[in-house]
ROSE-709458 format. One record per residue (C-alpha): x, y, z; residue in three letters. Coordinates in steps of 0.001 Angstrom, whole numbers, plus 500000, padded with zeros to 6 digits. Layout:
! residues N
XYZALA/...
//
This chain:
! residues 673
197646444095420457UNK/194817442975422527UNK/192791444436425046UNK/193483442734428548UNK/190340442203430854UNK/189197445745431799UNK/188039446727435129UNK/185388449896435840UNK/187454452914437341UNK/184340454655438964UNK/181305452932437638UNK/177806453591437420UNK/176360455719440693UNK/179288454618442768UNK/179929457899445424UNK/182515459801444509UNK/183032460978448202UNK/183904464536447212UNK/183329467328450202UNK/181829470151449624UNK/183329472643447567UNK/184731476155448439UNK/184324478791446156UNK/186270481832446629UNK/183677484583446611UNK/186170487305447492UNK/188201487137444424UNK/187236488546441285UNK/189730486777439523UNK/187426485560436162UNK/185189487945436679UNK/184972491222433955UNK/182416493942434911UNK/179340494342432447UNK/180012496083429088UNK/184115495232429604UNK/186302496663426912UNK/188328494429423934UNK/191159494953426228UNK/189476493384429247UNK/188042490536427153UNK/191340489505425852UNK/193123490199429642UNK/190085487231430667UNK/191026484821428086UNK/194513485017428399UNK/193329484106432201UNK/191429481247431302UNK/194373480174429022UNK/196883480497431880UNK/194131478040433915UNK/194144475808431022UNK/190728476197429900UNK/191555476460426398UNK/188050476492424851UNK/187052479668426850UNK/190202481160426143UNK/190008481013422487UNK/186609482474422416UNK/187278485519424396UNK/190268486052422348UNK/188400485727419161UNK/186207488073420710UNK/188508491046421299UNK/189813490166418189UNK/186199490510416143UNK/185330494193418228UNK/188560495573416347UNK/191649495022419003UNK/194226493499417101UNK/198074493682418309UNK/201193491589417924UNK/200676490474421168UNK/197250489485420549UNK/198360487608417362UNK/200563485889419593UNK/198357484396422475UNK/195802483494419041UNK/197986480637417781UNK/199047479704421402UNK/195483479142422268UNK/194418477790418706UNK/197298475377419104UNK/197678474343422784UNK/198131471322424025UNK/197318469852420887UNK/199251468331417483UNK/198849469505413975UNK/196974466664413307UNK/194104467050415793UNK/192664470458414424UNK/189663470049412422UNK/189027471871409354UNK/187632474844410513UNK/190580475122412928UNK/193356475132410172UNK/191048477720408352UNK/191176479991410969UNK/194849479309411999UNK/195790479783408071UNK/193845483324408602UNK/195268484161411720UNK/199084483429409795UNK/197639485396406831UNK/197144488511408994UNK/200891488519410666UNK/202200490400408144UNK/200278493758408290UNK/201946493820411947UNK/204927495244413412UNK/207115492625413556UNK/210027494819415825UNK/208935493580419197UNK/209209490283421257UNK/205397489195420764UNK/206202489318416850UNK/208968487392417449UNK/207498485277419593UNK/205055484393416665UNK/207106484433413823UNK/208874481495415642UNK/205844479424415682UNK/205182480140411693UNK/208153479492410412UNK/210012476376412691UNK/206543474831414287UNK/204179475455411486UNK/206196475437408426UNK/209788474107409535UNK/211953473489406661UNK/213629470290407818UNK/215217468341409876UNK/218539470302409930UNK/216629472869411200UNK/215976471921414677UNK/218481472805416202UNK/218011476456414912UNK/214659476835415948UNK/215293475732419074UNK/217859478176419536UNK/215323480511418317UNK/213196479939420724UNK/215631479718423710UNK/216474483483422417UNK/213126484673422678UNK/212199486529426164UNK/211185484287429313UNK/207605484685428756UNK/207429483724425160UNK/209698481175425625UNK/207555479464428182UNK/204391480134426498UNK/205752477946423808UNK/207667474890425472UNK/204348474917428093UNK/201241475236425513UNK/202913473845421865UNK/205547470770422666UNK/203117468006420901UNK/202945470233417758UNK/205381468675415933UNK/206593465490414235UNK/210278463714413876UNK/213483465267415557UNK/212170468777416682UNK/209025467271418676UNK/211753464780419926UNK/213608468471421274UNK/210774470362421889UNK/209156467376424166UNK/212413467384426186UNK/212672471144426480UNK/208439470907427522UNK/209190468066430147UNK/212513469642431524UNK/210591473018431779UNK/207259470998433726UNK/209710469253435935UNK/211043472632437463UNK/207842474223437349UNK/206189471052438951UNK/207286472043442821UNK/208027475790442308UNK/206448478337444617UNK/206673476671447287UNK/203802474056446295UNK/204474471659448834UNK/203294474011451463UNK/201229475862450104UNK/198396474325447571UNK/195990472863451097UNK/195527476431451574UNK/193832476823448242UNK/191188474247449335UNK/190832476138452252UNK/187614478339452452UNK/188143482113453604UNK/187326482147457169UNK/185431483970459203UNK/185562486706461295UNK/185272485271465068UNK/182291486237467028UNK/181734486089470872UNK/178430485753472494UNK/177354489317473716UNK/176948489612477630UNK/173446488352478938UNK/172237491472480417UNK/171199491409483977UNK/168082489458484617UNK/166485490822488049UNK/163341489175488975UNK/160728491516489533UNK/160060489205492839UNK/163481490025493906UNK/163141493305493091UNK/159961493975495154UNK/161272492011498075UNK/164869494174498096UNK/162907497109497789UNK/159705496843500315UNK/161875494834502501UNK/164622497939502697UNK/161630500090503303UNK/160011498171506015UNK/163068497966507930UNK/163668501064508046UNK/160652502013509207UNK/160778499582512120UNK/163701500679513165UNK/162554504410513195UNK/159640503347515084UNK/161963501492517646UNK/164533504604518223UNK/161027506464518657UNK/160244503860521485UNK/163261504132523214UNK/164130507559523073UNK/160502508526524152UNK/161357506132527371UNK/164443508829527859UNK/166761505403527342UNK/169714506710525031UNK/172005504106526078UNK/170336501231523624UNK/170707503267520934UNK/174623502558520990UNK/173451498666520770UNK/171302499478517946UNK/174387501385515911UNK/176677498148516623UNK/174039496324515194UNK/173390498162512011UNK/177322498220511578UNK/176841494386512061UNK/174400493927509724UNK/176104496330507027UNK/179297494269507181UNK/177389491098507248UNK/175649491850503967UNK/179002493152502272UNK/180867489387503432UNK/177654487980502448UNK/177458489278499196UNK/180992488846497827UNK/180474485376499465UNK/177184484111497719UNK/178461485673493950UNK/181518483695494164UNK/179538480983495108UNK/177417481618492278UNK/179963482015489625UNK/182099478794490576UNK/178552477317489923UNK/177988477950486927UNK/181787477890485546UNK/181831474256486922UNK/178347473629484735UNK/180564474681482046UNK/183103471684482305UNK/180438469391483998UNK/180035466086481772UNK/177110466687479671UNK/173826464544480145UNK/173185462414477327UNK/170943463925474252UNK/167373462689473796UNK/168476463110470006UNK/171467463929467725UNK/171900467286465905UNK/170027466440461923UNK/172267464955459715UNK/173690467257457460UNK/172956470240459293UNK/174854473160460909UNK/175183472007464568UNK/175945468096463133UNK/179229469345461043UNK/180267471530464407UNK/180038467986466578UNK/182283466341463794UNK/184745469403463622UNK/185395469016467534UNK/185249465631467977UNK/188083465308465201UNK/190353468144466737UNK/189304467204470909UNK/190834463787469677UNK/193385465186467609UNK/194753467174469900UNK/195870465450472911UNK/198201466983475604UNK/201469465162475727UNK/201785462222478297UNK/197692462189478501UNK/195774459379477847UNK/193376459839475036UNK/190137458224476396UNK/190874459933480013UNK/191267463653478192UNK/188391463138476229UNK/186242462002479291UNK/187549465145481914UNK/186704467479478391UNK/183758466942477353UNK/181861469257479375UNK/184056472087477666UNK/183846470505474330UNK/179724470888474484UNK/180391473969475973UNK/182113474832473484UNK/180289473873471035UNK/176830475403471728UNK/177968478599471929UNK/179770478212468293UNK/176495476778467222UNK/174793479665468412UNK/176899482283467007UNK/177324480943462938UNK/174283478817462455UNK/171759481602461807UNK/174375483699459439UNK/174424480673456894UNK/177948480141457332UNK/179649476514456153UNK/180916475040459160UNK/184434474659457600UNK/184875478283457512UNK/184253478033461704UNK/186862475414461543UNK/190083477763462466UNK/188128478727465573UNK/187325475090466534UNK/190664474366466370UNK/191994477471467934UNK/189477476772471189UNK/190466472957471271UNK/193875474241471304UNK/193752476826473839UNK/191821473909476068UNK/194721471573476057UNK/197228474650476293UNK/195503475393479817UNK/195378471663480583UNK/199086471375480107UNK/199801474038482352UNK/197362472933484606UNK/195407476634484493UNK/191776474858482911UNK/190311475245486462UNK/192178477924487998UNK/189444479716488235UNK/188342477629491277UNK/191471479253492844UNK/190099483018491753UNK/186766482529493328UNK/187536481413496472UNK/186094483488499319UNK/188813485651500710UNK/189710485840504601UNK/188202489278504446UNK/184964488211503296UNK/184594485823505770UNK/185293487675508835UNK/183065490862507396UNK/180417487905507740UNK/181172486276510751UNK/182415489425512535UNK/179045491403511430UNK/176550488738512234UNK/178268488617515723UNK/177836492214516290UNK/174884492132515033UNK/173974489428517629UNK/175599491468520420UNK/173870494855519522UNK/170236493161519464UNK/170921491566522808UNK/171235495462523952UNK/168800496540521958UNK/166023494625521673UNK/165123494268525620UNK/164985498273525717UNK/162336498177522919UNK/160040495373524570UNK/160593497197527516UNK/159395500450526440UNK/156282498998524510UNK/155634495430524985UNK/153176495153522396UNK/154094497706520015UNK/157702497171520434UNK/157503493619519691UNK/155300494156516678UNK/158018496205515207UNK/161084493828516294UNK/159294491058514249UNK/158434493417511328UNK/162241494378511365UNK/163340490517511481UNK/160779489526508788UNK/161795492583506111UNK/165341492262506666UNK/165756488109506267UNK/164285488763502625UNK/165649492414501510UNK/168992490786502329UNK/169149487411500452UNK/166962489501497229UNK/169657492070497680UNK/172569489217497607UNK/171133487910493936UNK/171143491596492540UNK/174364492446493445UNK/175563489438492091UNK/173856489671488787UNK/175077493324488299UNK/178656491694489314UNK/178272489030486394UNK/177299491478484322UNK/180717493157484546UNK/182738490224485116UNK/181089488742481894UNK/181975491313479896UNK/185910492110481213UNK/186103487911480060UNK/184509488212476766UNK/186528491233475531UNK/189520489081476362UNK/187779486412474415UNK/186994488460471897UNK/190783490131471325UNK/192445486279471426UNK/190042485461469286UNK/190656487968466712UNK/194354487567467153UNK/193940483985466603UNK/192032484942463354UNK/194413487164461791UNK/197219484846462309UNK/195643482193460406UNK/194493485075457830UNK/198463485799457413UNK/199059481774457421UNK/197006481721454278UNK/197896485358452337UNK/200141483611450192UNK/197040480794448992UNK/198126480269445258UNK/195941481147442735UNK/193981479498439938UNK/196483479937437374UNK/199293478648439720UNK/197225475537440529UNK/196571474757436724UNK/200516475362435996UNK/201323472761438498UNK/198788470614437344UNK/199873470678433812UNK/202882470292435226UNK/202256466967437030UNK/200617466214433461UNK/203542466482431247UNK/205654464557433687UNK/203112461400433854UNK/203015461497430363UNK/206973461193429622UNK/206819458619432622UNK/204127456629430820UNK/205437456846427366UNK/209337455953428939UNK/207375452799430448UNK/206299451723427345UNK/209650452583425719UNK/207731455138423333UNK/209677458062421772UNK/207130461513421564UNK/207392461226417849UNK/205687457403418169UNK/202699459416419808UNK/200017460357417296UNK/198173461979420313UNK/197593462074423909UNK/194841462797425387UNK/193606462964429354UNK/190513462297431199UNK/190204463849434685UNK/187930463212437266UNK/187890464069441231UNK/189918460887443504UNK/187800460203447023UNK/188226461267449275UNK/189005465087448134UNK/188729468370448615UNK/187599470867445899UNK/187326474602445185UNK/187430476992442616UNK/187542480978441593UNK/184186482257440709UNK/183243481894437220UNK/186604479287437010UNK/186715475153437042UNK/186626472985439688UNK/190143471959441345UNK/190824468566443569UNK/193151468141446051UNK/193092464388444366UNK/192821463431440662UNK/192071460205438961UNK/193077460628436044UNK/193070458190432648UNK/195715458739429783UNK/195377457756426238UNK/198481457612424293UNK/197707456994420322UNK/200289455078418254UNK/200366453208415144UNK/199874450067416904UNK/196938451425419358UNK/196109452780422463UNK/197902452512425626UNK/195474453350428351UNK/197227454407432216UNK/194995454651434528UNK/196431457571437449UNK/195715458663440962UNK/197233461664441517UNK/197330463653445023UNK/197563466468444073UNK/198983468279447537UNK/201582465753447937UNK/202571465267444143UNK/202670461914444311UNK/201186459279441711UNK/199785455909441462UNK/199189453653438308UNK/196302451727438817UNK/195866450303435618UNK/197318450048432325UNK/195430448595429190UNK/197012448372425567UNK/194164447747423150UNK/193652447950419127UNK/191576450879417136UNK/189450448082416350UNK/188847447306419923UNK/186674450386420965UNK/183187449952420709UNK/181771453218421453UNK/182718456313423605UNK/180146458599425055UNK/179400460771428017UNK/176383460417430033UNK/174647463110431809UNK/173835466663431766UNK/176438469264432081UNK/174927470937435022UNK/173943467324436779UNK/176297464280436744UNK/178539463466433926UNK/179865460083433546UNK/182488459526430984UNK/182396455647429224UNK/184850453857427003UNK/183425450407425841UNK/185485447826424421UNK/184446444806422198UNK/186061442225424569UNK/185410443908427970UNK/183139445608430285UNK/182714449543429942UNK/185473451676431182UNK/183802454389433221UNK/184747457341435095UNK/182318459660436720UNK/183293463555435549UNK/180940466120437052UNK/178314466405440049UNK/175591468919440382UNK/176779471825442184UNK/173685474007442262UNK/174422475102446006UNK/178018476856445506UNK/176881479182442869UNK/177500482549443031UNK/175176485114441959UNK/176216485495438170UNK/177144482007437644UNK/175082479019436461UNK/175693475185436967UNK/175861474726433156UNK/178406477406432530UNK/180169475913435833UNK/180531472251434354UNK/181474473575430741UNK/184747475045432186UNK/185718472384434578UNK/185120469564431708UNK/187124472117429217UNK/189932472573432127UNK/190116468662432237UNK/190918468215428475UNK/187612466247428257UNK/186558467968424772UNK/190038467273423098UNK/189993463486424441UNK/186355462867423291UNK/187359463898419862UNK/190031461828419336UNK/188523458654421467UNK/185187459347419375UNK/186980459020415789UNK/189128456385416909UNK/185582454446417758UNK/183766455192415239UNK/186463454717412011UNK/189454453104413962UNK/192802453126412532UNK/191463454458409175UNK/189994457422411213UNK/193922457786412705UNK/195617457454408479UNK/192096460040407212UNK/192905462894409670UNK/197116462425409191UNK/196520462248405129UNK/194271465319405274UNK/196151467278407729UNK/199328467061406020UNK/197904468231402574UNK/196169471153404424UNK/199587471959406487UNK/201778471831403273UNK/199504474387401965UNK/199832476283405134UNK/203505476312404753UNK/203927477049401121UNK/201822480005401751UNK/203806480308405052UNK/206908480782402527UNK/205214482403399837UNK/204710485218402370UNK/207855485572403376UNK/208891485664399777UNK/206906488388398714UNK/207927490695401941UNK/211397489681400883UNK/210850491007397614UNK/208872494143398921UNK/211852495049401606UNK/214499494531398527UNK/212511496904395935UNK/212252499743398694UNK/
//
């Protein structure tokens, strides 16, 4: 076969687009605590197994294993993670030494439980099967074992085989992947694991009130002076034997006392419809934008997405984003204000962008956004305290004031215009304090009803994402969607499993994605693009993917069918903890490349480093397994294919004489006692 003319699938620097990543810092999922027991070191790798990082699993296995904790469930999960997701054929040397060990030391267990049957069914009809009439036995055998054996086998060990029983095992596999492949209610819930833990909602504490000392001075003296003029004008009078005006001067105090009360609740509502209509006012235009990149810049894109997202019904967009976007700045700086400083991402704050933008068009459907207009209007009894006291006032200095020039022209008048003078600015000073003491409260009755929608808002979108699947749930699915692209692929090109020497995947993040992962786990996309190498005696097929990964739905992109002979070279540029960038070069085309791995130095948690970070995400994307086989198929072609199938069936017909031999002897030992 030749190789058709090959297009790059992400070459060179192109941008992946890839957002930011989440990492869930609250779950201790892959974590063990220093100087972990045998039993917590196997309980991790059979974690890491579950996520599909096989090459971490079968370390921390081996581990356990070497520090003396050795059961027949551990002897189990060692073959399933020696042997998964690979064939026979694809273990190296050292591999089938170890997995000839690991079969050496089965029979000093006790075999009378379900792990040891569990692995005896893996020795004796995957390892060392006896023939073809013997398929449909062992796959009766393994239907018998328990649920989680069972799956353990048909999900890690269905390309272990050749002839009839891979043919049954690789229908039993894809079967099992295609229920598994929307269970748990995947549809609905896998966004949530790209969603980042939110956080707690804050409101802005109450300004506390700000009385200028001028205003202060002026309330105070003022008071002070007034009173002493009027002292010094009842003195007047009364010395003149003129009681009479003093009944004026009570009317006018009264005046002046209900003046100031009217007056008061008058110029505080006037004050407060102020400033809550600077708080939908259009806002001027910025000398300069927020910095790119930055806090406040992410906060203008999250509202400007959800103010024009969410548009009331039968409202035209342009019109609602005009008459909003006072509120939207509004609302805005005072987010800004509250999480920049705390070194929060901004999509953590994105809940309680939507939840405001929501509750805006909520008011502006039922027409309540400026009702407050309606709450601060002056009532009738306000006014006529005002009105009615300044007129009193008026009438009880007409009676009044006469007697006091009367009695003392000079003096008198003196202290008339002394009581005039302190009293115009002890009034309008005594107006802003009362006010600001009245905002005071009023701010803080509205911002503990803030504050309690706020946190109701925040625990319903907490109990919207409790049920956020977990790693091992995502990497199920995901080997799920796997399986089922490979049967789809090989039914395209009308292959049969046993036709398939090996498969082998290539993953890489699809923009635009999201991405997150569990502390010390891999990376996982909300979009794949993936590339899938099927080896047959003919060649490789090559079927290039896009997978969405929250939708389950796929797209070939590209299919290629070249010979051995055809790849040049294979190789993987890059550092693990910088950018990786996988590249398949054939003779007769340009290089296939697919970018693997970014630096991620700035979601690292405290006992995790980029390296380590990059080693499991490759190993959870099959990369190792694929550059093996792509690497010996470039550098020996189809000799390198015939070498490792000549030399693994030599060393597997040892393994399953001495398989047999084994059994033989316990036979024998069993009959003699």
């Amino acid at each position: 076969m030749t190789a058709p003319t090959t297009t790059n699938v992400a070459q060179g620097n192109a941008h992946v687009g890839v957002q930011a990543g989440v990492v869930h810092g609250d779950i201790n999922f892959y974590r063990v605590p220093p100087g972990s027991s045998p039993e917590e070191e196997f309980a991790l790798g059979l974690k890491y197994l579950d996520g599909r990082v096989r090459d971490r699993a079968r370390t921390l296995i081996e581990k356990a294993v070497a520090r003396g904790y050795l059961t027949t469930e551990v002897q189990f999960y060692r073959l399933i993670a020696l042997l998964s997701g690979r064939t026979l054929r694809q273990l190296s040397d050292q591999e089938l030494d170890h997995l000839e060990a690991v079969c050496a030391g089965l029979s000093r267990l006790d075999d009378h439980d379900e792990w040891a049957a569990g692995s005896s069914v893996i020795i004796h009809h995957l390892l060392a099967p006896a023939g073809v009439a013997e398929t449909d036995r062992a796959v009766k055998e393994i239907d018998a074992l328990k649920q989680r054996q069972r799956d353990e086998i048909y999900g890690h060990l269905e390309a272990l085989l050749d002839g009839a029983m891979q043919e049954a095992m690789w229908r039993k596999s894809v079967a099992l992947a295609e229920s598994q492949r929307t269970a748990g209610n995947r549809l609905n819930r896998v966004w949530k694991f790209f969603h980042p833990t939110p956080a707690q909602p804050r409101t802005l504490p109450v300004r506390p009130a700000a009385v200028p000392l001028r205003d202060q001075l002026r309330a105070g003296i003022g008071a002070a002076a007034f009173t002493l003029a009027v002292v010094q004008m009842i003195v007047l009078v009364a010395a003149r034997g003129m009681l009479d005006p003093l009944l004026g001067l009570l009317a006018g105090l009264v005046g002046l006392g209900a003046f100031c009360v009217g007056g008061a609740e008058r110029y505080y509502r006037a004050a407060r419809l102020r400033a809550k209509e600077a708080e939908i006012r259009p806002p001027r235009q910025r000398g300069r934008e927020a910095p790119q990149g930055g806090f406040a810049r992410k906060m203008d894109v999250l509202f400007n997405r959800y103010f024009g997202r969410y548009v009331p019904d039968g409202t035209d967009r342009t019109y609602w984003r005009s008459q909003t976007a006072g509120i939207q700045r509004h609302l805005r700086d005072e987010l800004v204000e509250l999480y920049r400083e705390q070194r929060i991402d901004a999509n953590r704050v994105a809940w309680l962008v939507r939840y405001l933008v929501g509750d805006v068009r909520r008011q502006w459907e039922q027409d309540t956004l400026t009702a407050y207009r309606q709450a601060l209007r002056t009532p009738v009894k306000a006014k006529a305290l005002q009105v009615g006291g300044l007129a009193l006032l008026a009438l009880g200095s007409l009676w009044f004031v006469p007697a006091v020039v009367t009695s003392a022209p000079l003096a008198g008048a003196g202290w008339i215009l002394l009581a005039v003078a302190s009293a115009v600015p002890a009034v309008r000073s005594s107006f802003r304090i009362v006010a600001e003491r009245r905002r005071v409260a009023d701010d803080q009755a509205e911002r503990e009803v803030k504050d309690a929608a706020r946190w109701a808002a925040y625990h319903r979108w907490c109990e919207k994402l409790s049920d956020k699947p977990s790693d091992t749930e995502m990497a199920a699915w995901l080997e799920s969607d796997r399986k089922v692209l490979v049967d789809k692929a090989m039914r395209q090109y009308r292959l049969h499993p046993s036709q398939i020497i090996a498969h082998a995947f290539i993953e890489a993040p699809a923009p635009p994605c999201k991405k997150a992962r569990y502390p010390q786990g891999p990376w996982r996309y909300s979009r794949y693009r993936l590339l899938l190498f099927l080896l047959t005696e003919d060649g490789v097929r090559q079927v290039n993917i896009d997978l969405d990964f929250e939708t389950v739905v796929s797209r070939v992109t590209q299919r290629l069918n070249y010979r051995f002979d055809a790849v040049a070279a294979v190789r993987i540029d890059g550092i693990a903890k910088q950018q990786q960038v996988f590249e398949l070069t054939l003779f007769s085309g340009e290089p296939i490349s697919l970018r693997v791995s970014e630096p991620e130095n700035e979601t690292l948690q405290y006992d995790e480093s980029a390296t380590k970070i990059a080693e499991l995400s490759l190993d959870a994307a099959g990369l190792g397994n694929t550059l093996h086989v792509l690497e010996g198929v470039a550098a020996e072609g189809k000799e390198w294919v015939k070498h490792r199938r000549r030399r693994a069936d030599e060393r597997l017909a040892e393994l399953g004489s001495a398989i047999r031999g084994s059994d033989d002897k316990a036979r024998r030992k069993r009959g003699t006692k």
